[in-house]
Each structure stands twice: as structure tokens, then as C-alpha cells.
MMTF fields as JSON, N, C-alpha, C and O atoms, coordinates in Angstrom:
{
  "mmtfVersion": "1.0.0",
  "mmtfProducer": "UNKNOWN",
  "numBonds": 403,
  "numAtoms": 404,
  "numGroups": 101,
  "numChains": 1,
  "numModels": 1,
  "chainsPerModel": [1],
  "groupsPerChain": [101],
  "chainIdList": ["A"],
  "bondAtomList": [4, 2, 8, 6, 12, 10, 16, 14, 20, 18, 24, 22, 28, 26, 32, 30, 36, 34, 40, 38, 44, 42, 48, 46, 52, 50, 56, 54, 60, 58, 64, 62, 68, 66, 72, 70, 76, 74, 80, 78, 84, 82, 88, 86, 92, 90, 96, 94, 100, 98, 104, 102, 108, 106, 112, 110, 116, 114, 120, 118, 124, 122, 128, 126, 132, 130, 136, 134, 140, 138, 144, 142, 148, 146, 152, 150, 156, 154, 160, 158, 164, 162, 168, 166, 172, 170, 176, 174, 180, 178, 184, 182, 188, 186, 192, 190, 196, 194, 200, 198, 204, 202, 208, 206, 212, 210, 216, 214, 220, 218, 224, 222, 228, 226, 232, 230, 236, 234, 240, 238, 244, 242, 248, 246, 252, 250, 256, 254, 260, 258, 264, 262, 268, 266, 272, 270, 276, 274, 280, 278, 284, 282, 288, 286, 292, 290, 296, 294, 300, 298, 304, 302, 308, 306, 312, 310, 316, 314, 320, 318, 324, 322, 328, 326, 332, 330, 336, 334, 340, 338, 344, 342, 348, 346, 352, 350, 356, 354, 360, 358, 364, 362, 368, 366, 372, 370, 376, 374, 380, 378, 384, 382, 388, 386, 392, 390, 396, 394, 400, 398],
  "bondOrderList": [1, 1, 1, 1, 1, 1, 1, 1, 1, 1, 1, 1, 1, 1, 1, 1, 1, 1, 1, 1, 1, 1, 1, 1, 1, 1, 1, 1, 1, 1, 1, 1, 1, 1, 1, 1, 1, 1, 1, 1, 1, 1, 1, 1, 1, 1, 1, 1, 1, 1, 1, 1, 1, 1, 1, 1, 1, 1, 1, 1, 1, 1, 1, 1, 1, 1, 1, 1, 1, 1, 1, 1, 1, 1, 1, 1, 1, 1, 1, 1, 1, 1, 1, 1, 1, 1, 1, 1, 1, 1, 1, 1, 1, 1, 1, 1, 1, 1, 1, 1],
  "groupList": [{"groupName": "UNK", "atomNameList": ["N", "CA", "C", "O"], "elementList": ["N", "C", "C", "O"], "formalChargeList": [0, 0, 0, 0], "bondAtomList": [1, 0, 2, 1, 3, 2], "bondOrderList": [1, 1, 2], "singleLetterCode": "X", "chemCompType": "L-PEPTIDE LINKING"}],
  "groupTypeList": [0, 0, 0, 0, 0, 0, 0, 0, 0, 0, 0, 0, 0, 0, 0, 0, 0, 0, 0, 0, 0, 0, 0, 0, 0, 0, 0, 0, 0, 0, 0, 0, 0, 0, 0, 0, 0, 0, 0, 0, 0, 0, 0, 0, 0, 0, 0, 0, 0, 0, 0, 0, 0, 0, 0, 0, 0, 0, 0, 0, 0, 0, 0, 0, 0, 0, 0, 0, 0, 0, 0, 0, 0, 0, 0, 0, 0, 0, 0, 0, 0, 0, 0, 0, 0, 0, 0, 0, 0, 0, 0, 0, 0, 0, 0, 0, 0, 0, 0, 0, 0],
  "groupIdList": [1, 2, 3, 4, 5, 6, 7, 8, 9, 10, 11, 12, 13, 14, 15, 16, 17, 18, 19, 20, 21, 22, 23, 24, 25, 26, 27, 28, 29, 30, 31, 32, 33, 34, 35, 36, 37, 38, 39, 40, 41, 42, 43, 44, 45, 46, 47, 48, 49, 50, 51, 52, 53, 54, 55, 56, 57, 58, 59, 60, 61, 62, 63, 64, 65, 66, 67, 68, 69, 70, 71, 72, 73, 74, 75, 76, 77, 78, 79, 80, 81, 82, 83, 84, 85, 86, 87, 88, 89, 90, 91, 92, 93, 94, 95, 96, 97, 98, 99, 100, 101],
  "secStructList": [7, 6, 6, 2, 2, 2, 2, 2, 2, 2, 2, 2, 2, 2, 2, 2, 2, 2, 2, 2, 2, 6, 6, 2, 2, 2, 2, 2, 2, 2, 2, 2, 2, 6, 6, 2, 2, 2, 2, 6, 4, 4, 4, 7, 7, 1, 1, 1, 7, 7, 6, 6, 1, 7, 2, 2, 2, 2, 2, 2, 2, 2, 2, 2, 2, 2, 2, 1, 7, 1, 7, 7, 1, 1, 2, 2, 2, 2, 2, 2, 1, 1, 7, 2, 2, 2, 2, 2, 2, 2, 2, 2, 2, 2, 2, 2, 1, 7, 7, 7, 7],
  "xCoordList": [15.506, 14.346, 14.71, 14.282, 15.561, 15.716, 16.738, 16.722, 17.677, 18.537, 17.458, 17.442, 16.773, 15.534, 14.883, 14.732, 14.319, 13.672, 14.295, 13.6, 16.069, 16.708, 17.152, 17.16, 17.552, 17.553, 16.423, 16.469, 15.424, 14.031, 13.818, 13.464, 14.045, 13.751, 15.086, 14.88, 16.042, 17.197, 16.806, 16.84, 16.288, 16.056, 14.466, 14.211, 13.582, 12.744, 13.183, 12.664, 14.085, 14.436, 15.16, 14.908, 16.131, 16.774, 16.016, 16.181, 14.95, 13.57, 13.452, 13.874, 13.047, 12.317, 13.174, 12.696, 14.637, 15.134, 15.657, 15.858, 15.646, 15.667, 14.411, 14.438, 13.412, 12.006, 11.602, 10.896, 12.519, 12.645, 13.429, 13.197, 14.456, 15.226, 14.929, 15.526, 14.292, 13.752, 12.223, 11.707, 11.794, 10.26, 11.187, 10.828, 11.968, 12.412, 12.566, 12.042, 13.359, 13.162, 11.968, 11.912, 11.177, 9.672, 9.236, 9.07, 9.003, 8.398, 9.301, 8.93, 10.61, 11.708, 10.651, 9.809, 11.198, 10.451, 8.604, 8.098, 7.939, 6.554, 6.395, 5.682, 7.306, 7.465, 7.926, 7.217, 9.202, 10.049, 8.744, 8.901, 7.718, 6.611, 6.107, 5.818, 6.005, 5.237, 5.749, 5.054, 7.185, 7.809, 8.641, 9.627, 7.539, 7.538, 7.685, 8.764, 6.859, 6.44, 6.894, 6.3, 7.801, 9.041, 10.523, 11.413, 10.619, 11.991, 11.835, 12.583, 10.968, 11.229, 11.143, 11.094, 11.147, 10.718, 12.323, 13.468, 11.888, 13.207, 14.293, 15.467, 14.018, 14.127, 15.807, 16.85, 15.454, 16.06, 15.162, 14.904, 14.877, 14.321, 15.067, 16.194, 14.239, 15.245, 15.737, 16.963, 14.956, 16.267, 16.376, 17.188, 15.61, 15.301, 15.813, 15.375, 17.131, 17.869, 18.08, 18.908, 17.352, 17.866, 18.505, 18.959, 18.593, 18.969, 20.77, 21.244, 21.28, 22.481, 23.402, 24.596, 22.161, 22.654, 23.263, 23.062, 23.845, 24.143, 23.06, 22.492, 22.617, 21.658, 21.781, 20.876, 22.665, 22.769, 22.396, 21.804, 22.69, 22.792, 21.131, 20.625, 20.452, 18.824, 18.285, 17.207, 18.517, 18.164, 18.425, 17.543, 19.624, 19.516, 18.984, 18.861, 18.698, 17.632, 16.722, 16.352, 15.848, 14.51, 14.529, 13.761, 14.916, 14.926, 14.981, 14.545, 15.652, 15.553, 14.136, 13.551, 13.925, 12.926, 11.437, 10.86, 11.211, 10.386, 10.412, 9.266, 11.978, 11.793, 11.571, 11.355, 11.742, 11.575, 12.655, 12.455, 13.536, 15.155, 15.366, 16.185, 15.038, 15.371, 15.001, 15.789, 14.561, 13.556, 13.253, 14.137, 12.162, 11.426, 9.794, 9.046, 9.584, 8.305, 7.149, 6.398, 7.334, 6.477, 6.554, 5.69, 8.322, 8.649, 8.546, 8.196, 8.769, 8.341, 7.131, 6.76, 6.474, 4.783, 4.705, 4.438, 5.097, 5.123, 6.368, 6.256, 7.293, 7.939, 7.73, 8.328, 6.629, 6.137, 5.34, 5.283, 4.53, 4.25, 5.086, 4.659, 6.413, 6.889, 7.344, 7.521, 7.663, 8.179, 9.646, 10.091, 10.243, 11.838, 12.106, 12.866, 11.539, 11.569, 11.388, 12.351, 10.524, 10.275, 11.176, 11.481, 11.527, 12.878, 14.178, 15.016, 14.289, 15.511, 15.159, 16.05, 14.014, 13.975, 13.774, 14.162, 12.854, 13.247, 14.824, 15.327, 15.376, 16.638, 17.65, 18.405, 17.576, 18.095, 17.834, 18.737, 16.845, 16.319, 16.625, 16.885, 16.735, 17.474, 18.815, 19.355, 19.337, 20.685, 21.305, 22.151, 20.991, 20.698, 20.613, 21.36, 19.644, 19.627, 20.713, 21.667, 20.515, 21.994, 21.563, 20.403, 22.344, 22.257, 21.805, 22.247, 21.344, 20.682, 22.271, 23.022, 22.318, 23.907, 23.724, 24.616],
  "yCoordList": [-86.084, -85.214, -83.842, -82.814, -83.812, -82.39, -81.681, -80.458, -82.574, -81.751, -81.009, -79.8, -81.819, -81.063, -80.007, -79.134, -79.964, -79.242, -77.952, -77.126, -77.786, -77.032, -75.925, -74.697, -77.185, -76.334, -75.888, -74.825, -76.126, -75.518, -74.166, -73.051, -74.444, -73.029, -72.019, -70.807, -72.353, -71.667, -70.579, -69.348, -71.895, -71.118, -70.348, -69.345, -70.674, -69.54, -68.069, -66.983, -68.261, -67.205, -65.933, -64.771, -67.08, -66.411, -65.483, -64.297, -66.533, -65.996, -64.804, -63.83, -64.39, -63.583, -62.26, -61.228, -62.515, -61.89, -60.495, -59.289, -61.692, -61.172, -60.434, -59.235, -61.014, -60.185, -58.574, -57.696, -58.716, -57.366, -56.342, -55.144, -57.076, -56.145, -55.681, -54.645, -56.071, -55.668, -54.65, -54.027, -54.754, -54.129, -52.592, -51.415, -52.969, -51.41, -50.331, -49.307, -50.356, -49.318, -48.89, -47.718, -49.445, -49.075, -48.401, -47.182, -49.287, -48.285, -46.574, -45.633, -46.82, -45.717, -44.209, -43.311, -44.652, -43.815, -43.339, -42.317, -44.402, -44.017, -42.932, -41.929, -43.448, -42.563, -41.103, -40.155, -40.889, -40.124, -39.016, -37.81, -39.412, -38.899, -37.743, -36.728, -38.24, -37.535, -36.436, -35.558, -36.231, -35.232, -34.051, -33.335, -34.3, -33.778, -32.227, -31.67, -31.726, -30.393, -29.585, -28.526, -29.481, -29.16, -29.385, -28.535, -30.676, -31.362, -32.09, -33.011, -31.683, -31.478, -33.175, -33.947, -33.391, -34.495, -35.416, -35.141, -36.129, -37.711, -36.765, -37.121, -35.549, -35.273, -33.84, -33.528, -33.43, -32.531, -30.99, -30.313, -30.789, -29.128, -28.309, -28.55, -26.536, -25.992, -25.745, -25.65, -25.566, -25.151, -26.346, -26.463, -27.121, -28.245, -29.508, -30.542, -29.581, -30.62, -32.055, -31.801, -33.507, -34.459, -35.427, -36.291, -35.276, -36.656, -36.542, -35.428, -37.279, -37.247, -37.274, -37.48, -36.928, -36.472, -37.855, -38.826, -38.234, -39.53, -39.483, -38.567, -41.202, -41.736, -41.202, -40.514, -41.462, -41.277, -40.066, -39.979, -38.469, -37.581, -37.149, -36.155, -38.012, -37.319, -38.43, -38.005, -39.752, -40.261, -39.291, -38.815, -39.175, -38.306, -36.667, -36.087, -36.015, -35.287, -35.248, -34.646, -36.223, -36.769, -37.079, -36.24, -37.668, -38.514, -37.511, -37.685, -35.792, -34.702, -33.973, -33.414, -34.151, -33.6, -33.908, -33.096, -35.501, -36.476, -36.357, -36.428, -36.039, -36.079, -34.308, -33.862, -33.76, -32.137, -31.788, -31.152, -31.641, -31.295, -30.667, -29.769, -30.715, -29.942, -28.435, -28.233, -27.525, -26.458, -26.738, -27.383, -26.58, -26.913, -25.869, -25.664, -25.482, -25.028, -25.894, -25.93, -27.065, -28.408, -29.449, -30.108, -29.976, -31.031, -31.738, -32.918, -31.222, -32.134, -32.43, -33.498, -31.813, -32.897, -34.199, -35.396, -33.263, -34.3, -35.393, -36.417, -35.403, -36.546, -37.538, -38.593, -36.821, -37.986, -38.742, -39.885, -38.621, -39.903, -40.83, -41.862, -40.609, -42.175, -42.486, -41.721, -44.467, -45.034, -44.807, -44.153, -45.269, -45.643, -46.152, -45.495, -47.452, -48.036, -47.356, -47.512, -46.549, -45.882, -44.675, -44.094, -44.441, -42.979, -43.489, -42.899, -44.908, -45.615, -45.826, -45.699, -46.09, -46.683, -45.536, -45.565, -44.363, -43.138, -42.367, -41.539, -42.802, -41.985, -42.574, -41.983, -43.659, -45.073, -44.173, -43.742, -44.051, -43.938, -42.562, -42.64, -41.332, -40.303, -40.319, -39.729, -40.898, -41.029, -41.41, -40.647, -42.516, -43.379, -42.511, -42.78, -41.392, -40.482, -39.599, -39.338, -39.193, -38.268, -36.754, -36.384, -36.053, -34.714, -33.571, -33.809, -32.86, -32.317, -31.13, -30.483, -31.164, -30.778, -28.908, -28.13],
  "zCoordList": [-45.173, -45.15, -44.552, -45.076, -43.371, -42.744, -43.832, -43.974, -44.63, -45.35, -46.547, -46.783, -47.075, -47.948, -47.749, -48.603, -46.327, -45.7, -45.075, -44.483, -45.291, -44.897, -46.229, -46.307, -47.338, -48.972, -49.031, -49.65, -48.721, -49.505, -48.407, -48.792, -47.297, -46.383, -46.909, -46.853, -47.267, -47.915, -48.989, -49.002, -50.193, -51.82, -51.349, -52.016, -50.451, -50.238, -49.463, -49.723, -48.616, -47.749, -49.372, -49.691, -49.977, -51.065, -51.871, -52.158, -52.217, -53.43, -52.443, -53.066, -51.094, -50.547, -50.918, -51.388, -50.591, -50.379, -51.825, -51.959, -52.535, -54.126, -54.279, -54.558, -54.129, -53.923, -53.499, -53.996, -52.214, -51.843, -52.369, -52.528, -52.622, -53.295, -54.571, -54.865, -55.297, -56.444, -56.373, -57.301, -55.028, -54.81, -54.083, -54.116, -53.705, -53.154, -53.71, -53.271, -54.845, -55.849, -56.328, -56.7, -56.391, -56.674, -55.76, -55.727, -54.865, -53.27, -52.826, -52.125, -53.646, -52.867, -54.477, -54.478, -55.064, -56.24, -56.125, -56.588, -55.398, -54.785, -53.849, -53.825, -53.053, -51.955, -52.324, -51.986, -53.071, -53.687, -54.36, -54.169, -54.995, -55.753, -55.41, -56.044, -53.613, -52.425, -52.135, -51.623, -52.42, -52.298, -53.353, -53.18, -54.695, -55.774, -55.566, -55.769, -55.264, -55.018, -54.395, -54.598, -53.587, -53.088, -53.313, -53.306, -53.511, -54.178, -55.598, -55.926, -56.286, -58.031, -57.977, -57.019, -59.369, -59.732, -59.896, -60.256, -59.601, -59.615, -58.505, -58.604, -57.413, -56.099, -57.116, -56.541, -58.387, -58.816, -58.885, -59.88, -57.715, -57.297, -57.68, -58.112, -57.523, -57.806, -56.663, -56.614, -55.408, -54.208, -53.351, -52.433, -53.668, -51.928, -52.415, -51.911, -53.802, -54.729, -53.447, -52.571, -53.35, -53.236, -53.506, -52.756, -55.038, -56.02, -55.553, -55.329, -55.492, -55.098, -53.952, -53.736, -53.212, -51.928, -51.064, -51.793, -49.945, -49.22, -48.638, -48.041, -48.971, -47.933, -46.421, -45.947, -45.846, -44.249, -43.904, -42.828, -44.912, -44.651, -44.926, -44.404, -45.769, -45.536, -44.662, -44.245, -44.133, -43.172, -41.776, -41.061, -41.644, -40.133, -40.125, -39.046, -41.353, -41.495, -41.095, -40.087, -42.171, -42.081, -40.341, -39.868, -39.568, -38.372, -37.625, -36.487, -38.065, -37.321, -37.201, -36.274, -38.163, -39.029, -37.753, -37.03, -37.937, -37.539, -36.359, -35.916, -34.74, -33.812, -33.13, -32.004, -34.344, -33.931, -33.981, -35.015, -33.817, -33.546, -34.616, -34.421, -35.569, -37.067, -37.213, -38.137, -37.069, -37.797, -38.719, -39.282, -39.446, -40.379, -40.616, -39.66, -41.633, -41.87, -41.499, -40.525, -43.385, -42.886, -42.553, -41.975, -43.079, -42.582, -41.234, -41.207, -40.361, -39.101, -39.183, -38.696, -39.636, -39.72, -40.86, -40.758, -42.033, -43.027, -42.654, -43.329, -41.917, -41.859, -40.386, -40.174, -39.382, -38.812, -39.691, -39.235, -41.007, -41.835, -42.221, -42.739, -42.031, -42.684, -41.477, -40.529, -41.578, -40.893, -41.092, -42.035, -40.34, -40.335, -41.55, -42.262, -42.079, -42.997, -43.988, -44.739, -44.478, -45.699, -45.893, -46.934, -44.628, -44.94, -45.312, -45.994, -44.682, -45.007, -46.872, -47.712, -47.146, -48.607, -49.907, -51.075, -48.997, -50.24, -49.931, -50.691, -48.784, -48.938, -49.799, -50.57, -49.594, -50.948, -52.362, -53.079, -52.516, -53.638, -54.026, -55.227, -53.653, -53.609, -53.806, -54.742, -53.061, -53.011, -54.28, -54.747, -54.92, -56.039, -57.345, -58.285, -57.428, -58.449, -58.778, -58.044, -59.844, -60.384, -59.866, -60.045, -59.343, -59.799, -60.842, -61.966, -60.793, -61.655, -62.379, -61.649, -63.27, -64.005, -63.673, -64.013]
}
């Protein structure tokens, strides 16, 4: 019974896990949306270009951005709205995109 009860907490943790990973791209591109209007659509602007860029390098941005440390016009306001989590998942999602040629 505990070995049952150990596969089945296994193939759910798995399912979960597959789960997420497949909802992230969605959420990273939702998010990504929000920041149309400045950084162009699928994050290919004409001056404020994200698509391409390294994750880490608009995470510790953004995280500049969010604790003040950055200069910024609007960003430090607009990036105390996201969590950690969601900067980690649109910077994914940026990162992820191609460059604009």
C-alpha cells in the first residue's frame, strides 16, 4: 500500500509539474502584453527591444527597477506590480523570443 501511495504521489507531483511548465509560456506572453507599448509587441520595440535579451539580464533590471536602484521614468512604479515570480516568467519569455532582424 505505501509503495502505491508513493507512485501515485510521484505521477501527480510529475502531472503537476508538466502542468506548469506548459502554463508558463502563456502567463510569460500575458504578462509580456502589458508591456506592449513601450517594448513593441512579442517585446521587438523600436528603442526599448526585449526579445532576445538574457533572462538574468532583465531579471536583475527589472529587480533594479522594483527596488529603486535603477533610474527610470516609469518603470520603478510599474515594476513594483509584479512579483518575483512573474519577472522571473516574462523574462523567460523575452528571453525566449527572437530578435527583431
Amino acid at each position: 500500500m505505501k509503495r502505491l501511495l508513493f507512485s501515485f504521489s510521484m505521477a501527480l507531483a510529475a502531472a503537476s509539474l508538466a502542468s506548469a511548465q506548459t502554463v508558463a509560456p502563456i502567463v510569460g506572453r500575458s504578462l509580456a502584453a502589458t508591456c506592449a507599448n513601450c517594448h513593441g509587441t512579442d517585446g521587438r520595440g523600436d528603442a526599448f527591444t526585449l526579445a532576445g535579451v538574457a533572462k538574468d539580464d532583465i531579471v536583475r533590471k527589472m529587480r533594479e527597477f522594483k527596488a529603486g536602484t535603477r533610474p527610470a521614468t516609469v518603470m520603478n512604479q510599474l515594476a513594483k506590480g509584479y512579483t518575483d515570480e512573474q519577472i522571473e516568467t516574462v523574462a523567460a519569455w523575452f528571453a525566449a523570443q527572437k530578435p527583431a532582424k
